[in-house]
Structures are given as structure tokens and as C-alpha cells.
C-alpha positions as CSV (number, residue, x, y, z in Angstrom):
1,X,0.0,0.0,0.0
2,X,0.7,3.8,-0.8
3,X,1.9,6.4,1.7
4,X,0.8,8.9,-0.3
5,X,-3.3,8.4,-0.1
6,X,-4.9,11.8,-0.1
7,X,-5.7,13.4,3.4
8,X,-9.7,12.5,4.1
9,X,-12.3,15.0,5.8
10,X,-13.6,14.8,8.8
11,X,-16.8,12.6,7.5
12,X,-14.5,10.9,4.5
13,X,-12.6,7.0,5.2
14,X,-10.1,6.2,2.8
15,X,-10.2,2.2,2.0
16,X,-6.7,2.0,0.2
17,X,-6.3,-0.3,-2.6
18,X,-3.1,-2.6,-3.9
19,X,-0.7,0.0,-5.7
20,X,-1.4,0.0,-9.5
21,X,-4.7,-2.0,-9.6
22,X,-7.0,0.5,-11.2
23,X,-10.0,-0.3,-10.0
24,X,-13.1,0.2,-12.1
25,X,-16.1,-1.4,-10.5
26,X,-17.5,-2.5,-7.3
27,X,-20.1,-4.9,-5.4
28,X,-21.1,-4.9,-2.0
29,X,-20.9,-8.8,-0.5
30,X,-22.2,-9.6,3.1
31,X,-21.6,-8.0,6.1
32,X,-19.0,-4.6,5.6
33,X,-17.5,-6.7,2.8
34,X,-16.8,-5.1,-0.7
35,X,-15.2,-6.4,-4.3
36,X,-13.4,-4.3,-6.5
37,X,-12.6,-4.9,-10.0
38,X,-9.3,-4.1,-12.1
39,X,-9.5,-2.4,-15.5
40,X,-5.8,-3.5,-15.8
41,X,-5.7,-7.3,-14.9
42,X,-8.6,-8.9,-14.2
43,X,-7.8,-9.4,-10.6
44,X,-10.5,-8.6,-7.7
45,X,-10.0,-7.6,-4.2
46,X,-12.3,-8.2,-1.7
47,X,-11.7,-5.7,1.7
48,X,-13.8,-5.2,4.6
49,X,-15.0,-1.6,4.9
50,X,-15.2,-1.5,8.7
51,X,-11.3,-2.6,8.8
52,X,-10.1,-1.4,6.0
53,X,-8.1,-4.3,5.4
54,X,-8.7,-6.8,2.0
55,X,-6.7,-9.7,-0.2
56,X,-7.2,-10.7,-3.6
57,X,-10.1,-13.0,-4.1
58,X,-8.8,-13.4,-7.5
59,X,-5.2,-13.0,-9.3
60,X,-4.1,-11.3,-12.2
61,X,-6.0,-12.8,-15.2
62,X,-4.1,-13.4,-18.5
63,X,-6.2,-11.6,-21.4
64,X,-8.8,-10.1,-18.5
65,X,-10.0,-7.1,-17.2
66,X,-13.3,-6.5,-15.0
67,X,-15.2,-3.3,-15.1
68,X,-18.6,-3.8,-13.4
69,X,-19.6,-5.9,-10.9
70,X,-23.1,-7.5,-8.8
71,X,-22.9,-9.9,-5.9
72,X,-25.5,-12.2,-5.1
73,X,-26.8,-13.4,-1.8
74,X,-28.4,-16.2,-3.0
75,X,-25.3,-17.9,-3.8
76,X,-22.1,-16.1,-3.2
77,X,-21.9,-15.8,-7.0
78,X,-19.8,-12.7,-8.3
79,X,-20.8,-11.6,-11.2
80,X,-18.0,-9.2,-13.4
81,X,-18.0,-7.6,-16.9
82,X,-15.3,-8.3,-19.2
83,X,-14.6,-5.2,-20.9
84,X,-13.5,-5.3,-24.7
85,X,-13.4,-9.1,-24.4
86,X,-16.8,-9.0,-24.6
87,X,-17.9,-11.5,-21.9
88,X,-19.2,-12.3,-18.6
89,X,-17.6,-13.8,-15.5
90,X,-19.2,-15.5,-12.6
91,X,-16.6,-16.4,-9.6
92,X,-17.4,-18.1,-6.3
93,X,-16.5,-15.1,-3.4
94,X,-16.1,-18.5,-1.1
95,X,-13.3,-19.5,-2.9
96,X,-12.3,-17.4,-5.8
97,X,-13.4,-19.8,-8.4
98,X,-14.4,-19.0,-11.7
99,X,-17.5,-20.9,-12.2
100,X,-18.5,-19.8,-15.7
101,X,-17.0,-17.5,-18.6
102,X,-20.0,-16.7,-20.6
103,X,-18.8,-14.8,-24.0
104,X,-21.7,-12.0,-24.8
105,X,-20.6,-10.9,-28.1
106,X,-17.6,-11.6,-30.6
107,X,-18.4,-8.2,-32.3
108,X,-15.2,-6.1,-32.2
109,X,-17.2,-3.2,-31.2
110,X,-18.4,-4.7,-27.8
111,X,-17.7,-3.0,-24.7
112,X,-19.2,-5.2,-21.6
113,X,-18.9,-2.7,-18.7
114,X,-21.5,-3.3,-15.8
115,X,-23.9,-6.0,-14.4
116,X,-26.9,-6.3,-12.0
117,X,-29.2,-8.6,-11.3
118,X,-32.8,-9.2,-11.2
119,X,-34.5,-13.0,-9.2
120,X,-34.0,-14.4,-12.9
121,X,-31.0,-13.0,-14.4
122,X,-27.9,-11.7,-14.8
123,X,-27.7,-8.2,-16.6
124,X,-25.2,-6.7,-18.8
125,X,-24.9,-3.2,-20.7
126,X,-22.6,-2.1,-23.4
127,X,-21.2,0.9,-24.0
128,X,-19.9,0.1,-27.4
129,X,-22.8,-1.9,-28.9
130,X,-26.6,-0.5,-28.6
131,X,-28.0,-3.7,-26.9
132,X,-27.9,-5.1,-22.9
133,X,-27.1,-9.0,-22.6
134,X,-29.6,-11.2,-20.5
135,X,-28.0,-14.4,-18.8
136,X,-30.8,-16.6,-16.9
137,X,-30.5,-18.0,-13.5
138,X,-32.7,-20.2,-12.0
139,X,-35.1,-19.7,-8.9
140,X,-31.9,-20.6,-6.0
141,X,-30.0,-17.6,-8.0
142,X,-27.8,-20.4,-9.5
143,X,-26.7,-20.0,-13.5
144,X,-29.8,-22.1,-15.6
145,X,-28.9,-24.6,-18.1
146,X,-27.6,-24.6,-20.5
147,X,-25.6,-21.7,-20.1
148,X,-26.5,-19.1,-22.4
149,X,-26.8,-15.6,-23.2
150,X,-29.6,-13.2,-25.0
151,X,-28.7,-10.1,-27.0
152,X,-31.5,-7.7,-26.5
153,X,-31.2,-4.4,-28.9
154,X,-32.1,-1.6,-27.5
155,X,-35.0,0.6,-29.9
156,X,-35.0,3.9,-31.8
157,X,-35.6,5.7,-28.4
158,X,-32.0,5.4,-27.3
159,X,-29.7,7.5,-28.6
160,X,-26.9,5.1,-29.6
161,X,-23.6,7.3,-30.7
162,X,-21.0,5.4,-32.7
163,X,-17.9,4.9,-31.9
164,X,-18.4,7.2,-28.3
165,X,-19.0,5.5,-24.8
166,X,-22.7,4.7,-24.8
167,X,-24.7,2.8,-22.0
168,X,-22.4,2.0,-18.9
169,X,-24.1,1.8,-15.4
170,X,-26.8,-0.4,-14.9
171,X,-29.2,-1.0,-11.7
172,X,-32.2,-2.8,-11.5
173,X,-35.6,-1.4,-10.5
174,X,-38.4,-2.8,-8.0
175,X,-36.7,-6.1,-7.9
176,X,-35.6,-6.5,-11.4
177,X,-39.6,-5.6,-13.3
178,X,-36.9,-2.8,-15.2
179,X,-33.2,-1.4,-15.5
180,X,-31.8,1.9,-15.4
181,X,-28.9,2.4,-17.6
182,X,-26.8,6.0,-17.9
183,X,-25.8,7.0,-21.2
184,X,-22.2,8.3,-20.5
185,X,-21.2,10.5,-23.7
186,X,-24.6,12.0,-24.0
187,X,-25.5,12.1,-20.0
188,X,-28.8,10.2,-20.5
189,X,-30.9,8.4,-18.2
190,X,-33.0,5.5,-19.5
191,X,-35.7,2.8,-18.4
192,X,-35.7,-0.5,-19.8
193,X,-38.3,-2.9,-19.5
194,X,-37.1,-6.6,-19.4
195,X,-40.5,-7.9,-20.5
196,X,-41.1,-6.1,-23.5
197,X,-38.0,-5.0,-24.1
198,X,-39.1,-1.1,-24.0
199,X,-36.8,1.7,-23.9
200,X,-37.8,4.8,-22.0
201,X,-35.7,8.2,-21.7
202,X,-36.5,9.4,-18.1
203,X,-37.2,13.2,-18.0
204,X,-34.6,14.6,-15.4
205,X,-36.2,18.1,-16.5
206,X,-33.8,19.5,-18.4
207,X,-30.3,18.2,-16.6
208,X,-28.2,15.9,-18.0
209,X,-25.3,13.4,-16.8
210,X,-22.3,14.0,-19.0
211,X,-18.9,12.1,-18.3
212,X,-21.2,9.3,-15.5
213,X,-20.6,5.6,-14.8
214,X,-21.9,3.7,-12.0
215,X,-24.8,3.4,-10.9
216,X,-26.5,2.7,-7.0
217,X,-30.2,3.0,-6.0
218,X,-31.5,3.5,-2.5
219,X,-35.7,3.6,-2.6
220,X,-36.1,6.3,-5.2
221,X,-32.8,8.3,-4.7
222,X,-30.5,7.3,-7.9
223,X,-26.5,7.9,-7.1
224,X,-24.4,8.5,-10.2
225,X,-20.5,8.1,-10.2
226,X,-19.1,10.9,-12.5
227,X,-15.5,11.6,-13.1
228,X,-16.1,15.2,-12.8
229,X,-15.1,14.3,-8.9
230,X,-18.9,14.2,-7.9
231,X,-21.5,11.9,-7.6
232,X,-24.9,12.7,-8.5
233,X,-28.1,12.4,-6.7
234,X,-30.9,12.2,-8.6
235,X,-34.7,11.5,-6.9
236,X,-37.1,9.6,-9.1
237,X,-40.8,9.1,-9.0
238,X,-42.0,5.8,-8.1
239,X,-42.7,5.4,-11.5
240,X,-39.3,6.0,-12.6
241,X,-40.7,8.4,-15.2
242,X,-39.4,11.7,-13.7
243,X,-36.3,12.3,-12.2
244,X,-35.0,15.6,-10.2
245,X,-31.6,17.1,-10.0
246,X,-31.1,17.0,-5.9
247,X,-27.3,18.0,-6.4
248,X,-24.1,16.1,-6.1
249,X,-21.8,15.1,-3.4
250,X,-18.0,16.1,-3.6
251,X,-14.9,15.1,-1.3
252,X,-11.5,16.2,-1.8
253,X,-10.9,12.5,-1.9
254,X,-12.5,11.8,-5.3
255,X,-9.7,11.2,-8.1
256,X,-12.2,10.7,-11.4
257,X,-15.0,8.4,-9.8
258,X,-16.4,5.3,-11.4
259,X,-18.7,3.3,-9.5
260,X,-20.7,3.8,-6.3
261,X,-22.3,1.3,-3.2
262,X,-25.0,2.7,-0.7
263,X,-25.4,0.9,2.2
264,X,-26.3,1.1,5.6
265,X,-26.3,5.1,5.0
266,X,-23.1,5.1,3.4
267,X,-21.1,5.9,0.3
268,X,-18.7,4.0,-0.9
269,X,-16.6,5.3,-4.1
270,X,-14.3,3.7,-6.8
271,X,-11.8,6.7,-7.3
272,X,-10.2,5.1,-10.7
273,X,-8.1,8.0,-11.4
274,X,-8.0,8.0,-15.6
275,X,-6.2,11.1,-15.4
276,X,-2.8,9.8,-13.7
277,X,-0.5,7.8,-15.1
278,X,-1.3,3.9,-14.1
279,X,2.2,3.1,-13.5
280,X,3.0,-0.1,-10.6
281,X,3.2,2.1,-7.9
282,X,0.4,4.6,-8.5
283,X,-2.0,4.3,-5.4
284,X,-5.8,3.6,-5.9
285,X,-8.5,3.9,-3.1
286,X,-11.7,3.8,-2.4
287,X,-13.7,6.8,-0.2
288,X,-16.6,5.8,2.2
289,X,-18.5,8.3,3.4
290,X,-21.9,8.7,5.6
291,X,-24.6,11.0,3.2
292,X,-27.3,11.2,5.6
């Protein structure tokens, strides 16, 4: 670990992470445990908030990276997107085990970067591609087989840019009856509907997103990463139809966040610092904060 982790507030705790990881994503497990994702190897680390200390649930991956990531109860099952290599990971938090490398999509232009999950499956959105990928899992949470996965395109009402970063954060809604997904280039908020596969922009009256990531939803209050150092907090109806602008919340801590937990009245922040050079020994952390 770094010596050189930025100074917190008084309401800010710095979680440091290993030196060069460049961590992109994050899941909250059981108890004050979290997972983070590296954008550089593949490798997860699982730490406990309260102590600040963590491991490596899994090593360096040859040929992998993980961006987003959702943990289920159920099972223990991790679930991490693979980035460019256009698949899906599921690992056992118990042991670290890979349990099944499902591949989404062979298309070149396929950029898997976040998950969540619903009681019946296992979500992914694409920020280079305008489609989400739906893997099933069975009633215990378990994968269904035979292991496959469903492209679903996403319709004329999403604004798909080529060649830009389109959908990236993705959070399931009222226990998985539809998604939210941010448009990061064009700081758009959508609603999907997993049943018929409808695509809804939400009216945030007027504001937009620009530059966001990850995703975290508390009741109706939406939190959006942004690496602008800020994350957004937006209040939705309980239709999800209408969102409002409440603000954002800052910390001197934040280095270009990516992904955001809320739990237990807490914020817990990926800082994954695209502006500084990734070398070895640049220091990555995450900040945990109380918001209410």
C-alpha cells in the first residue's frame, strides 16, 4: 500500500487499494465486505469496509479485465464484466473460483462494462454496442442450463452514438420488473423494460449526466458516479418516469469516480483515477463516506 493516499475529511474514510490496480467497478458482499474490479488485470479484491483491510479474491488474469460488478446473496456468485473481451464472468466469493466465462458478443465493437441482477437473471450493458445481454439464472440464483446468453437491442428511443461510450451503469428497478442504464457520452438516463424490451428516456427536467458511470439506487434516490469528482443524486418518482436534480456530493478524496455502493447510509466510491498515469506504484483507493 501507498503512503501517499490523499488526506480525508472529517466525514470521509479512505479504503486504500493494492498500488497499480486500477479499479473500475465495485459490489457490495455480506456483512461490511466489498469487491473491486481491475480495468488493468482482471484481478478482484475483496476488503472489509469497517477494517479497511482486503486480499485478492482473484489474481491477475491473462487476457482479462473487469469493469462492473453485482454480488448475489443467493449464492455467493460474483458476477464481473469483461470489458473489450466481450464477456461475462461469474466467480465463487467463497473460494475465488471461476465458475462460468460466458462470451456476450464476438463483435469487435463490444464494450461489456457493468452488471446487475434481477431474481432471474444476470444483466449486462454495453457501452460500445446498442444492446444489454440477458444471462438466466434459475429460482436458487444459480446459472440455468444450459448456459446461455440473449442479446437484446435496445429501440429507436436510445440514442446510440457510434464509436463514443454509450450505456455504462446499470441498476435494476423494484426487484428486477426494469433497468436503469446512464448513457455516459450524451449524460442520458433510461428505463428498460425486461418484458417487453421497451426503452424509455426518463425526464430529469432538463439536466443531463455527462462524463457518468456507475450506478447505486436507494428507494427512489439514484446515485451516479461521474469523473467530474462528484456523484450525482438524482430523486425519481416511483414510477421512474421523472427524475429531479437533488445535487451532487464532492470530497477532496475523489480522483475521477467510477462506481458507487449505498449501504447502511453510506457511500462507498471507486476513485479510478483515468487522469494519472497507471504506473505499478500509483496508489488507488476507495472513499466511504456517511450521506445522511
Amino acid at each position: 500500500m501507498s503512503s501517499t493516499l490523499p488526506k480525508p475529511g472529517s466525514t470521509d474514510v479512505i479504503v486504500p487499494l493494492p498500488d497499480g490496480f486500477r479499479p473500475v467497478g465495485i459490489a457490495h458482499g455480506r456483512g461490511t465486505t466489498a469487491y473491486v474490479g481491475s480495468s488493468a488485470s482482471g484481478a478482484i479484491y475483496a476488503v472489509d469496509l469497517g477494517t479497511r483491510r482486503g486480499d485478492l479474491l482473484v489474481a491477475e488474469q491473462r487476457r482479462q479485465v473487469t469493469h462492473g460488478l453485482a454480488y448475489d446473496a443467493r449464492t455467493g456468485y460474483l458476477f464481473a464484466a469483461g470489458g473489450a473481451t466481450g464477456n461475462g464472468l461469474v466467480l465463487d466469493t467463497r473460494t475465488g473460483e471461476l465458475l462460468q466465462d460466458v462470451q456476450l458478443t464476438t463483435d469487435p465493437a463490444g464494450l461489456v462494462l457493468d452488471v446487475t441482477l434481477t431474481a432471474e437473471a444476470a444483466w449486462f450493458s454495453d457501452g460500445g454496442r446498442p444492446c444489454l445481454y440477458r444471462v438466466a439464472l434459475g429460482p436458487d440464483g444459480r446459472l440455468a442450463m444450459p448456459v446461455r446468453s440473449a442479446e437484446h437491442r435496445l429501440g429507436a428511443a436510445y440514442a446510440f452514438v457510434e464509436g463514443d461510450l454509450n450505456a455504462s451503469g446499470i441498476v435494476a428497478v423494484a426487484g428486477g420488473q426494469s433497468l436503469l442504464i446512464v448513457h455516459t457520452a450524451l449524460g442520458l438516463l433510461y428505463r428498460f423494460d425486461p418484458s417487453s424490451g421497451a426503452v424509455t428516456p426518463i425526464d430529469l427536467g432538463g439536466a443531463t449526466l455527462p462524463d457518468s458511470s456507475g450506478l447505486a439506487l436507494d428507494g427512489t434516490t439514484l446515485y451516479v458516479a461521474n469523473f467530474n469528482n462528484q456523484v450525482f443524486v438524482v430523486e425519481l418518482d416511483p414510477a421512474m418516469v421523472n427524475g429531479t436534480m437533488q445535487g451532487s456530493v464532492t470530497s477532496r478524496t475523489f480522483d475521477n469516480p467510477s462506481a458507487v455502493v449505498a449501504n447502511d447510509n453510506q457511500l462507498c466510491v471507486v476513485n479510478a483515477r483515468v487522469a494519472t498515469d497507471p504506473l505499478p506504484t500509483t496508489p488507488y483507493w476507495l472513499t466511504s463516506l456517511r450521506f445522511r
